[in-house]
C-alpha positions as CSV (number, residue, x, y, z in Angstrom):
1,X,3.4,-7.9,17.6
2,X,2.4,-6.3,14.2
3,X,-0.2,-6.8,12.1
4,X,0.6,-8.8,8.9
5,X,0.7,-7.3,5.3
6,X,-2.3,-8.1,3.7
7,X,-1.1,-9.1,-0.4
8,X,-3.8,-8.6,-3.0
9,X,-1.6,-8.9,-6.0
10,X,1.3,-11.2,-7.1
11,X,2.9,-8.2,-8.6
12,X,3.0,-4.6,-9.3
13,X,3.1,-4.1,-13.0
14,X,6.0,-1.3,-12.2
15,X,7.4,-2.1,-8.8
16,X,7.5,-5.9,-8.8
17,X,6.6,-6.8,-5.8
18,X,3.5,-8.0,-3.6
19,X,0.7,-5.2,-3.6
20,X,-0.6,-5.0,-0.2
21,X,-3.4,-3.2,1.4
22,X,-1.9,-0.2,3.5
23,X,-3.9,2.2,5.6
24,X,-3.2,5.9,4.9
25,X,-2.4,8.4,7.4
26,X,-4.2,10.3,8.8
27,X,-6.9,9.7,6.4
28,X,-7.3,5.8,7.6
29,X,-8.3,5.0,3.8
30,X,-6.8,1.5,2.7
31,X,-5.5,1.2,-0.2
32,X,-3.6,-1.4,-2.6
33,X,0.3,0.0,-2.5
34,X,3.7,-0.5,-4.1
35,X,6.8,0.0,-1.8
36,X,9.1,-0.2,-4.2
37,X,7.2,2.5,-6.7
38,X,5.0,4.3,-4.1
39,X,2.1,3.6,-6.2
40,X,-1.4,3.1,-5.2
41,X,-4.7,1.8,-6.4
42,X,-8.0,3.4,-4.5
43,X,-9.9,0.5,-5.9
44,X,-8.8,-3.1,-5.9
45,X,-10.6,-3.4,-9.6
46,X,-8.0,-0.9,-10.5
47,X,-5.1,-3.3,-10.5
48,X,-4.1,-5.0,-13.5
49,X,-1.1,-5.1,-15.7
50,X,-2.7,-3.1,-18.6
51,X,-3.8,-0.3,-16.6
52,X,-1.9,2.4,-15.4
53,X,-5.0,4.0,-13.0
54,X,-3.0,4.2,-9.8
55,X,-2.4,7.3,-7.9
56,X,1.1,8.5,-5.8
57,X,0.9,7.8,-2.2
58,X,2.4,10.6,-1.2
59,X,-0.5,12.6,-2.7
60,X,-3.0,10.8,-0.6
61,X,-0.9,10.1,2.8
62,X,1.0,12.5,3.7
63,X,1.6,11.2,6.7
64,X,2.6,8.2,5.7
65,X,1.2,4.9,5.7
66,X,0.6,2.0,8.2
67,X,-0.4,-1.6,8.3
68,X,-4.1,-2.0,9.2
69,X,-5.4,-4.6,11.5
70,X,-7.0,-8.0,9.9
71,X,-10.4,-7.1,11.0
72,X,-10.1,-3.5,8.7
73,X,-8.9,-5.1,5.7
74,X,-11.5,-7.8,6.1
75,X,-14.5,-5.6,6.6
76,X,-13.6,-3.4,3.4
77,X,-13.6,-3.6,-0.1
78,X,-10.5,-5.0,-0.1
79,X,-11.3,-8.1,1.7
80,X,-12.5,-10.2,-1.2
81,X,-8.9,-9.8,-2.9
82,X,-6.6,-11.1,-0.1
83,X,-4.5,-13.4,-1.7
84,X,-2.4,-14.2,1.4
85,X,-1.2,-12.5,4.1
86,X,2.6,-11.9,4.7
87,X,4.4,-11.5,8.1
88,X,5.5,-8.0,8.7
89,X,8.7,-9.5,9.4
90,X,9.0,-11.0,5.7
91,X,8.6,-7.4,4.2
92,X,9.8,-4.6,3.7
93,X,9.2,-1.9,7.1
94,X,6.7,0.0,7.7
95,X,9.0,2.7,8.7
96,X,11.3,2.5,5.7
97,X,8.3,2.5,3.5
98,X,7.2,6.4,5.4
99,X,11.1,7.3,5.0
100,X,10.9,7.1,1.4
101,X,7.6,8.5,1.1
102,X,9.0,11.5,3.2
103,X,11.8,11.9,0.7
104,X,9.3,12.0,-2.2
105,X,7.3,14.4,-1.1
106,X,9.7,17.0,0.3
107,X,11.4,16.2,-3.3
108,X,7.8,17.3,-5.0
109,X,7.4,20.8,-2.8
110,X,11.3,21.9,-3.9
């Protein structure tokens, strides 16, 4: 059974849709991230509709991303901002999510 998708904001002020806490691969740094506009926020105080201080995924998981487990979200920084938790079933894939961050980076290093 998978983890569930952790959301800690209603909606991305680019992608609309849930931001969710994602672990990064290989690094294993969470982070707030997009699926729909690959972006992410290092720091959950970094997500608001005013600011635009979010980072490319790709840039800082190159090997894509994952969902982490309860008890990792939980014990970091992130914890606090859990708004609810989504069944991995009820979003988008995991592995759809690494396709397209695949595709954006092999489109950056053309």
């Amino acid at each position: 059974m998978k983890d569930d998708w952790h959301v800690v904001y209603d909606l991305c002020p680019h992608g609309g849709v849930e931001v969710v806490v994602a672990k990064c691969l290989p690094s294993g740094a969470l982070v707030g991230f997009c699926p729909m506009c690959n972006a992410a926020w290092l720091h959950p105080d970094d997500i608001t509709e005013s600011n635009d201080d979010y980072v490319i995924c790709v840039d800082h998981a190159p090997d894509g991303i994952c969902c982490p487990s309860s008890e990792e979200v939980v014990a970091s920084l992130w914890g606090p901002r859990v708004i609810r938790r989504l069944p991995a079933s009820e979003y988008i894939d995991q592995d759809e999510i690494n396709v397209s961050l695949q595709r954006e980076h092999a489109n950056r290093t053309q």
